[in-house]
C-alpha positions in Angstrom: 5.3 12.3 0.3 3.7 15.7 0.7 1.2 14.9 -2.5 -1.8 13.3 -2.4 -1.7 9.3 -3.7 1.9 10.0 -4.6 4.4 7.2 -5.8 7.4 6.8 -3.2 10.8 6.8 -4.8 13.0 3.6 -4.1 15.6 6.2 -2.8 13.1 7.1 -0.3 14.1 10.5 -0.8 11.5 11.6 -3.7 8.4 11.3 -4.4 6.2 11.2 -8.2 2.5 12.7 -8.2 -0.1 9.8 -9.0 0.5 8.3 -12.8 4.0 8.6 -12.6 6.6 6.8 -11.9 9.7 7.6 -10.7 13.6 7.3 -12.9 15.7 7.3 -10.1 18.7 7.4 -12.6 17.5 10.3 -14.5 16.3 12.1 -11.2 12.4 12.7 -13.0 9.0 11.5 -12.8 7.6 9.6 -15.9 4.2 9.5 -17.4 3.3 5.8 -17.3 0.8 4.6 -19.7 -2.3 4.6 -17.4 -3.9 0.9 -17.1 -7.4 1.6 -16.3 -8.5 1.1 -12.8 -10.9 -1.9 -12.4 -14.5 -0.5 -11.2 -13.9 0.5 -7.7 -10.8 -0.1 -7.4 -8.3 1.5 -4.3 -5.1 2.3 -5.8 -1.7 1.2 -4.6 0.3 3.0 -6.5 0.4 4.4 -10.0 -0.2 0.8 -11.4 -1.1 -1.1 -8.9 -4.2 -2.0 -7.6 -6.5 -3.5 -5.2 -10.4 -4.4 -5.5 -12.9 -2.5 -3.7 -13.1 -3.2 -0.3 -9.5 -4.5 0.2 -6.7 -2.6 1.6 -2.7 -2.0 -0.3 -0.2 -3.3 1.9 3.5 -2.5 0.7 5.2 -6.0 0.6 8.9 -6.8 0.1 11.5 -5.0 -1.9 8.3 -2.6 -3.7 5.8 -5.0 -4.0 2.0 -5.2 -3.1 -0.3 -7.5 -1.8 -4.1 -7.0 -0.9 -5.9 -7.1 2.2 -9.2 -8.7 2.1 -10.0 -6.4 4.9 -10.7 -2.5 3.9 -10.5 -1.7 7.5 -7.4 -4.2 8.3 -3.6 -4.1 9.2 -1.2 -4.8 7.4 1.7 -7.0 9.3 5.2 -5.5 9.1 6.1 -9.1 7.4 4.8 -7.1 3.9 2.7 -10.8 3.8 -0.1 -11.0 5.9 -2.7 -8.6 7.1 -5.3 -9.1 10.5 -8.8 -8.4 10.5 -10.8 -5.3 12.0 -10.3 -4.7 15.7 -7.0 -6.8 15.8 -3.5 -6.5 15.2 -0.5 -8.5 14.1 1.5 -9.5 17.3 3.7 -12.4 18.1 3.2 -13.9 13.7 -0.6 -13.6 14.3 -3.8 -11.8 14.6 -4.7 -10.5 18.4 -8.3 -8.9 19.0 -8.0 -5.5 20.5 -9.0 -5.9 24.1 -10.3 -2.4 26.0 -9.0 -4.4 29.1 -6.2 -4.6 28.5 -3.7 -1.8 29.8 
């Protein structure tokens, strides 16, 4: 979505600007009551969060989880995430290597 921190529509078509959600049914973006952010917290989506120093990683069917790792990656399983310098391969973690072609 072309807006900063924006809410992806389950239609994957639209988007909703940060704090709203989206009525797919009624084609519109609604308000939604804000819950207040913990204290340094790195937002998912508009009501959704993760604490400082973790990282959102879209999970099944909408969902979120969070990364322990700010810096991480998030597995394309929407469950697991790998540390800095490494990547999800083969149902794990595997360090970057610079040797590696």
């Amino acid at each position: 979505a072309p807006l900063p921190q924006a809410v992806c529509c389950k239609d994957r078509e639209h988007c909703c600007p940060w704090g709203y959600t989206c009525n797919v049914a009624a084609q519109s973006c609604e308000k939604q009551r804000q819950r207040k952010p913990p204290a340094a917290a790195v937002p998912c989506d508009a009501t959704h969060f993760c604490r400082g120093g973790q990282k959102c990683c879209a999970g099944p069917r909408g969902t979120w989880g969070c990364c322990p790792f700010a810096e991480g990656s998030c597995c394309s399983d929407g469950r697991h995430c790998c540390p800095p310098r490494s990547l999800c391969a083969l149902g794990s973690c595997q360090p970057l290597r610079w040797d590696v072609a």
